[in-house]
Backbone as JSON Lines, residues from 0, in Angstrom:
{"i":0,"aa":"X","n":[-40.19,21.88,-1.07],"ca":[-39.43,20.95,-1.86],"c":[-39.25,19.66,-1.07]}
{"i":1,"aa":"X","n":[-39.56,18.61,-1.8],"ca":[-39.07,17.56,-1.28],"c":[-38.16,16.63,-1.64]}
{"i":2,"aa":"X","n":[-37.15,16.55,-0.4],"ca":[-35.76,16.06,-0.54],"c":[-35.05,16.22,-2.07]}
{"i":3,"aa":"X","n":[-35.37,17.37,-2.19],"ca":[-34.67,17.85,-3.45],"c":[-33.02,18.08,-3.16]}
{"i":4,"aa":"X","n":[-31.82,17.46,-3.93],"ca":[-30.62,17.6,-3.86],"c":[-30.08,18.42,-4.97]}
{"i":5,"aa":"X","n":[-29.35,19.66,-4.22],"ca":[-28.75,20.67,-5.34],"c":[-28.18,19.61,-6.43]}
{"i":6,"aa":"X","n":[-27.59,20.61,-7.63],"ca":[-26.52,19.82,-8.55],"c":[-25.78,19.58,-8.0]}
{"i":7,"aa":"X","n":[-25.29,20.1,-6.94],"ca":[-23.39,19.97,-6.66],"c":[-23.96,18.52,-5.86]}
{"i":8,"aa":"X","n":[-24.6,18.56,-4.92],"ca":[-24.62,17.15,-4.48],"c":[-24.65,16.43,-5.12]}
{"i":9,"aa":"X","n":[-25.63,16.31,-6.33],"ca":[-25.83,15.06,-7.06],"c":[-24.49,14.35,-8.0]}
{"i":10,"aa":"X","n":[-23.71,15.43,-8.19],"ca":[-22.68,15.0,-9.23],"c":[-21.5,14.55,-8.2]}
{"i":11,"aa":"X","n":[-22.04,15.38,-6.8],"ca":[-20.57,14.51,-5.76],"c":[-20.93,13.02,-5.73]}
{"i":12,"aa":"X","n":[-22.75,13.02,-5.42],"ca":[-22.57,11.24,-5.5],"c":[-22.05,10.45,-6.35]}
{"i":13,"aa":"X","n":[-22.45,11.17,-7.6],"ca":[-22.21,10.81,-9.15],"c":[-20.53,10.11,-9.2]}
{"i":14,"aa":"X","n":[-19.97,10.98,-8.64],"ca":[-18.73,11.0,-8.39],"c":[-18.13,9.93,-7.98]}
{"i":15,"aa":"X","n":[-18.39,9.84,-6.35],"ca":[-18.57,8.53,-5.61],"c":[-18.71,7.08,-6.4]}
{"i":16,"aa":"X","n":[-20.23,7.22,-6.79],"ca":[-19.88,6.16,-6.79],"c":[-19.39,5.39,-8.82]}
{"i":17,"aa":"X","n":[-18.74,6.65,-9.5],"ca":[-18.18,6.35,-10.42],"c":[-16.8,5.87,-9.75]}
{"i":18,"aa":"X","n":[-16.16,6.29,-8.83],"ca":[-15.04,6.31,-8.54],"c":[-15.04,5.0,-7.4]}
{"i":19,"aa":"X","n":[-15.82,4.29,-6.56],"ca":[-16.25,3.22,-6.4],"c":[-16.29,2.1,-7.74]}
{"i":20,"aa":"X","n":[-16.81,2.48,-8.71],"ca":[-17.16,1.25,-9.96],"c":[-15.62,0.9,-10.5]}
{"i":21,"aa":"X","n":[-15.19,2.13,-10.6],"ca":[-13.42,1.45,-11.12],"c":[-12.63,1.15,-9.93]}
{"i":22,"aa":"X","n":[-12.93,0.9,-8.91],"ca":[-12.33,0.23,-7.41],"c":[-12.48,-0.98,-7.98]}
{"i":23,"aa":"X","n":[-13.64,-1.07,-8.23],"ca":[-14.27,-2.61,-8.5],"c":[-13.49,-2.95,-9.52]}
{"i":24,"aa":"X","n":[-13.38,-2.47,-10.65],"ca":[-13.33,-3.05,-11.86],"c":[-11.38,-3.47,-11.64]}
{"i":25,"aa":"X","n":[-10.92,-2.29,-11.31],"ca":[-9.33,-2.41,-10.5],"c":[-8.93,-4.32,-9.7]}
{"i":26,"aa":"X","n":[-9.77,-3.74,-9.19],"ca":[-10.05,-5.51,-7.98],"c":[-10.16,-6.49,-9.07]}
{"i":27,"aa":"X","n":[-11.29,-6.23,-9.8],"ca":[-11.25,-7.26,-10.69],"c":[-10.04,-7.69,-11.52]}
{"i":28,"aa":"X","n":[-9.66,-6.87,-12.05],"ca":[-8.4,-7.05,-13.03],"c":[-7.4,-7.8,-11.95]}
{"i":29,"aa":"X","n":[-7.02,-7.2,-10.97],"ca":[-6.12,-7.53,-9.95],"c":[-6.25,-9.6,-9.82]}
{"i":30,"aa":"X","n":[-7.71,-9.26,-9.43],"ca":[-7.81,-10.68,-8.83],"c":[-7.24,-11.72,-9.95]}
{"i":31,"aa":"X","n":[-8.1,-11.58,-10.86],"ca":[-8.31,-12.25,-12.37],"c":[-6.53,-12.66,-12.79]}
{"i":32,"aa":"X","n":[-5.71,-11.36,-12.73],"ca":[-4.17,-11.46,-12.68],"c":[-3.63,-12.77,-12.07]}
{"i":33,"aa":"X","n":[-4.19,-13.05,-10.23],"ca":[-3.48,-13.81,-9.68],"c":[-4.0,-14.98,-10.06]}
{"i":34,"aa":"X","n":[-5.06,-15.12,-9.94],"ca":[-5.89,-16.66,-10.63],"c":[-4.7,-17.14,-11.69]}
{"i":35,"aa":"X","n":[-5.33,-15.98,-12.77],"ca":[-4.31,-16.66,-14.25],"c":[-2.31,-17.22,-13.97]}
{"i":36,"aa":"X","n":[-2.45,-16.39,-13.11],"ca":[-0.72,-16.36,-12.61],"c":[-0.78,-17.96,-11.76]}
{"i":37,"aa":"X","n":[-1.2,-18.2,-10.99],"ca":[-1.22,-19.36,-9.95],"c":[-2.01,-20.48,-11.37]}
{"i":38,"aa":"X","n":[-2.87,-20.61,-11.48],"ca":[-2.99,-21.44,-12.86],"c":[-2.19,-21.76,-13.71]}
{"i":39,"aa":"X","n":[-0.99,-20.54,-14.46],"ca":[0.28,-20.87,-15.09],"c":[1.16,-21.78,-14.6]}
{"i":40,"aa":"X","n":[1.64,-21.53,-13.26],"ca":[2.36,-21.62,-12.41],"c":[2.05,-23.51,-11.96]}
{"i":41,"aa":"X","n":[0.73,-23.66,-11.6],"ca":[0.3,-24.79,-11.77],"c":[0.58,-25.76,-12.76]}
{"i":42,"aa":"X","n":[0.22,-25.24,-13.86],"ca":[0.34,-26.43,-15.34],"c":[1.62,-26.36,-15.68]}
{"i":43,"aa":"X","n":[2.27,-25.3,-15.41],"ca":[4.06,-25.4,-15.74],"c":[4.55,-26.76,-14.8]}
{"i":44,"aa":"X","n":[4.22,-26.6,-13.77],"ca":[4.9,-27.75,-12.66],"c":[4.3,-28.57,-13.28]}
{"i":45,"aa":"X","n":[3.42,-29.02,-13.34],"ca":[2.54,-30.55,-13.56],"c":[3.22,-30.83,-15.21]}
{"i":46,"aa":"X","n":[3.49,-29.78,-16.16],"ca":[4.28,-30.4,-17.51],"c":[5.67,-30.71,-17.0]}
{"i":47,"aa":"X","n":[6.33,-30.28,-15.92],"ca":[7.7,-30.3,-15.73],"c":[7.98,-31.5,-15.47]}
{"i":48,"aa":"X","n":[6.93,-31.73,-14.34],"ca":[7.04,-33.4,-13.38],"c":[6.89,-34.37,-14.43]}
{"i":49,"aa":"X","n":[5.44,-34.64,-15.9],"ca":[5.42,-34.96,-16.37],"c":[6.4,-35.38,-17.53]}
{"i":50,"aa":"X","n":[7.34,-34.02,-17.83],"ca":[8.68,-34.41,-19.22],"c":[9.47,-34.93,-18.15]}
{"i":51,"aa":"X","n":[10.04,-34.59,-17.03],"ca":[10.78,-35.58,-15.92],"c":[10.45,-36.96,-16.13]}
{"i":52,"aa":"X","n":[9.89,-37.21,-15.88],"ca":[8.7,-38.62,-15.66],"c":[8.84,-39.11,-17.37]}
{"i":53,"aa":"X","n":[8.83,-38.9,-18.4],"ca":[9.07,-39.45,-19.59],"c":[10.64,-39.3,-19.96]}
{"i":54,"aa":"X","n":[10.98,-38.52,-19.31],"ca":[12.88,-39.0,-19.55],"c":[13.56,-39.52,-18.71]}
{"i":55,"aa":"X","n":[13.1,-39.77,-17.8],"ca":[13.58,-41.27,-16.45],"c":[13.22,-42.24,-17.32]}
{"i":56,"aa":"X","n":[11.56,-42.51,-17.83],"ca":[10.82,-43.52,-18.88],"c":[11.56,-44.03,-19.92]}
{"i":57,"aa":"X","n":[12.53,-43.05,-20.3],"ca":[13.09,-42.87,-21.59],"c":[12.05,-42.81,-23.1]}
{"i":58,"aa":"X","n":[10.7,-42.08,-22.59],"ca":[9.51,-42.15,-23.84],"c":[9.84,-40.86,-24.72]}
{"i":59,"aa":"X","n":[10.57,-40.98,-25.64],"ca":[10.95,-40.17,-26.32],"c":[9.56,-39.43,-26.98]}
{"i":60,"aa":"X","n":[8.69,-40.28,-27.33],"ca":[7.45,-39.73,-27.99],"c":[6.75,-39.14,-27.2]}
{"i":61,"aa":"X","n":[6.59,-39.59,-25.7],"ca":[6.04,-38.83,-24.86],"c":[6.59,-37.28,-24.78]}
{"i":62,"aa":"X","n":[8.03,-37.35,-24.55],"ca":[8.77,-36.08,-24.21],"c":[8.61,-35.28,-25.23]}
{"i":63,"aa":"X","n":[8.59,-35.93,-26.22],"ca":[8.55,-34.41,-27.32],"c":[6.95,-33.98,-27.85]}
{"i":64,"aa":"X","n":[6.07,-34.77,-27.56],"ca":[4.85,-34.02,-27.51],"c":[4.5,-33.32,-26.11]}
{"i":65,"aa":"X","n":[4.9,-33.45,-24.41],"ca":[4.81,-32.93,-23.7],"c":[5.96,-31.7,-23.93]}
{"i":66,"aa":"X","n":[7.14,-31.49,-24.8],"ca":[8.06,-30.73,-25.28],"c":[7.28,-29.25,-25.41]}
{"i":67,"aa":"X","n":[6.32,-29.89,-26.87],"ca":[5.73,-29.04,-27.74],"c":[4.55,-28.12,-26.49]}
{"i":68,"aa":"X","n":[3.51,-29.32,-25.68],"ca":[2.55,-28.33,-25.1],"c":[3.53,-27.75,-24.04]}
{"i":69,"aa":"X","n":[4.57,-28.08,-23.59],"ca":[5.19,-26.77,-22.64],"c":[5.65,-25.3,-23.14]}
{"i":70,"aa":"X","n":[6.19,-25.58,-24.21],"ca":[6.22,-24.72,-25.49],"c":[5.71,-23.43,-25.77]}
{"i":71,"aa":"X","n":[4.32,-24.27,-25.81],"ca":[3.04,-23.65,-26.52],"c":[2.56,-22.91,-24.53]}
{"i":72,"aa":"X","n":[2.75,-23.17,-23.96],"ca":[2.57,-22.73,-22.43],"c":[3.09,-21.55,-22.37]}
{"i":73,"aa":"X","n":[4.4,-21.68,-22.53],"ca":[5.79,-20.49,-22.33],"c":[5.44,-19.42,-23.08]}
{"i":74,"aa":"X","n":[4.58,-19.79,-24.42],"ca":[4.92,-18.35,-25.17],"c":[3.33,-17.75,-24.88]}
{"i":75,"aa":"X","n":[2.22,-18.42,-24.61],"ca":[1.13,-17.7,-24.51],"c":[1.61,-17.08,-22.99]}
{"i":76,"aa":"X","n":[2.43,-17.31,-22.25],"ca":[2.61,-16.68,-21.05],"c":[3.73,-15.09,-21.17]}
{"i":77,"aa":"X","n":[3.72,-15.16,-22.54],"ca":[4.28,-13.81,-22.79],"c":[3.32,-12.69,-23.32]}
């Protein structure tokens, strides 16, 4: 026989490296989490500074359309 591997071996690799692929896929989700999180976190500040910055201005039209996309921020972040 050549380099023939019983069943039991083959399904331990099998095993392996199924249990390796959802490591990965784990990581992935994980990573993907902090990206999206630090990205939120990002455009929240930059709308904050921005409605700041139009009510020092006193741009009422500004503030309430930067109002609305902070808004629209907050709830897709639920």
């Amino acid at each position: 026989m050549k380099n023939e591997k019983s069943y039991t071996e083959i399904m331990k690799a099998r095993g392996n490296v199924k249990k390796k692929q959802e490591q990965n896929t784990m990581l992935d989700v994980y990573i993907q989490m902090i990206i999206d999180e630090a990205l939120f976190i990002r455009k929240k500040s930059i709308l904050e500074e921005k409605i700041n910055a139009a009510i020092d201005a006193e741009n009422q039209a500004l503030f309430l359309e930067l109002s609305v996309e902070y808004k629209k921020l907050l709830r897709m972040a639920l």
